[in-house]
C-alpha positions as CSV (number, residue, x, y, z in Angstrom):
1,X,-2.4,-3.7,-29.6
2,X,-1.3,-2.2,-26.3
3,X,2.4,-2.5,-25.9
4,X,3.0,-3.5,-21.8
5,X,5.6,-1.2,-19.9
6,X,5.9,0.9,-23.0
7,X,7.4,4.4,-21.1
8,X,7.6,6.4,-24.1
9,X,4.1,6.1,-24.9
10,X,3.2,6.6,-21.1
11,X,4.9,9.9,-20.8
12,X,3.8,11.1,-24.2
13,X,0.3,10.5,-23.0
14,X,0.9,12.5,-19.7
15,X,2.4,15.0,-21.3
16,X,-0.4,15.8,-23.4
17,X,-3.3,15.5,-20.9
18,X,-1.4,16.8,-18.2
19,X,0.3,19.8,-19.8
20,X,-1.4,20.4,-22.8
21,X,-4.8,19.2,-21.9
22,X,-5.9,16.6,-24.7
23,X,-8.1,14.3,-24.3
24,X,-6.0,11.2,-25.2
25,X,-6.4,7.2,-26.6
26,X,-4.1,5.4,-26.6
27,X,-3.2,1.6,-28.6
28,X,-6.2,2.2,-31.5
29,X,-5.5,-1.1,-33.4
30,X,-5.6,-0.7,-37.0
31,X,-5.5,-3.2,-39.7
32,X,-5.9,-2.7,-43.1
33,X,-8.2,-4.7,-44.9
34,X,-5.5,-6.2,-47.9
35,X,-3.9,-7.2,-45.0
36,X,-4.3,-11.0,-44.0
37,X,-2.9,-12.6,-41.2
38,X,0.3,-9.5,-40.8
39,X,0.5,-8.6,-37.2
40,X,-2.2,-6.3,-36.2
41,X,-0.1,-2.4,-35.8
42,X,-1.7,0.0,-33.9
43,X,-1.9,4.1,-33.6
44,X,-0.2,4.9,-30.3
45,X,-2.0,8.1,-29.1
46,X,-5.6,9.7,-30.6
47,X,-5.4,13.4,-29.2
48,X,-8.6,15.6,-29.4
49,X,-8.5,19.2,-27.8
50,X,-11.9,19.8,-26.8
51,X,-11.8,23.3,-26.5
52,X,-9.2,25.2,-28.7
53,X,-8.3,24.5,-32.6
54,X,-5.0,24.9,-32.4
55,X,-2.3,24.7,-29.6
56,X,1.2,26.6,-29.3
57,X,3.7,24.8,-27.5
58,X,7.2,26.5,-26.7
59,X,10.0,24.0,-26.0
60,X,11.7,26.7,-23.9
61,X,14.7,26.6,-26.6
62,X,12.8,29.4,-28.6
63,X,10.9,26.9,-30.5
64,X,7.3,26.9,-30.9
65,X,5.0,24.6,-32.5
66,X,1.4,24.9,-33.5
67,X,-0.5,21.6,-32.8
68,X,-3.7,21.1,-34.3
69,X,-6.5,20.3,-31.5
70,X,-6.8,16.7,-33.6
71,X,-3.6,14.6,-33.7
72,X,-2.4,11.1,-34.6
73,X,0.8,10.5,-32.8
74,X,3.0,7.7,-33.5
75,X,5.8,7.3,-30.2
76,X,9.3,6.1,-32.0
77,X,12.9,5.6,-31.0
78,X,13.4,5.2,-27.5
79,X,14.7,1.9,-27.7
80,X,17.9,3.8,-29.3
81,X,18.2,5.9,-25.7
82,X,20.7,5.1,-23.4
83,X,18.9,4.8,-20.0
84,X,20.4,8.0,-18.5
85,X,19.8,9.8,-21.7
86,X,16.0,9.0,-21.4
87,X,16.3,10.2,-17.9
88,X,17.4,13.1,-18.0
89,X,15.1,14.2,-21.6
90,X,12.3,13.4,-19.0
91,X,13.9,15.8,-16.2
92,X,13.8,18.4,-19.0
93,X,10.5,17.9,-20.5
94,X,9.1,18.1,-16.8
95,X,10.1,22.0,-16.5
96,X,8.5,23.1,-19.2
């Protein structure tokens, strides 16, 4: 279910449609069927590259990545981030 003022997810989603050119939905509810009445959980982005199979992405510390052009992402842990620390990993993200 979509998550209201959920920044993490927001950015993520920019990030890839902005930078790395995904085409991106986000908050795909999924419940399994053995389930019955848990809390519906959802997938937070469903990326699809509709041009390339696979995408390199350097993090400018000499790390690169190869993303397939069909992804599940799942946004986690930045409720553990200190205001300023989410900040400023947002100021660096944004140079790349």
């Amino acid at each position: 279910m979509p998550v209201p003022l959920n920044a993490f997810v927001d950015v993520t989603k920019v990030w890839f449609t902005e930078k790395l050119e995904y085409l991106v939905n986000d908050s795909v509810p999924v419940k399994p069927k053995y389930e019955k009445g848990a809390t519906p959980s959802d997938i937070d982005l469903v990326c699809k590259h509709p041009i390339k199979k696979y995408i390199s992405v350097n993090f400018g510390n000499r790390r690169t990545i190869k993303l397939n052009a069909n992804l599940l992402v799942e946004c986690k842990g930045w409720f553990d981030m200190q205001k300023t620390d989410f900040m400023n990993h947002l100021e660096k993200i944004s140079s790349y």
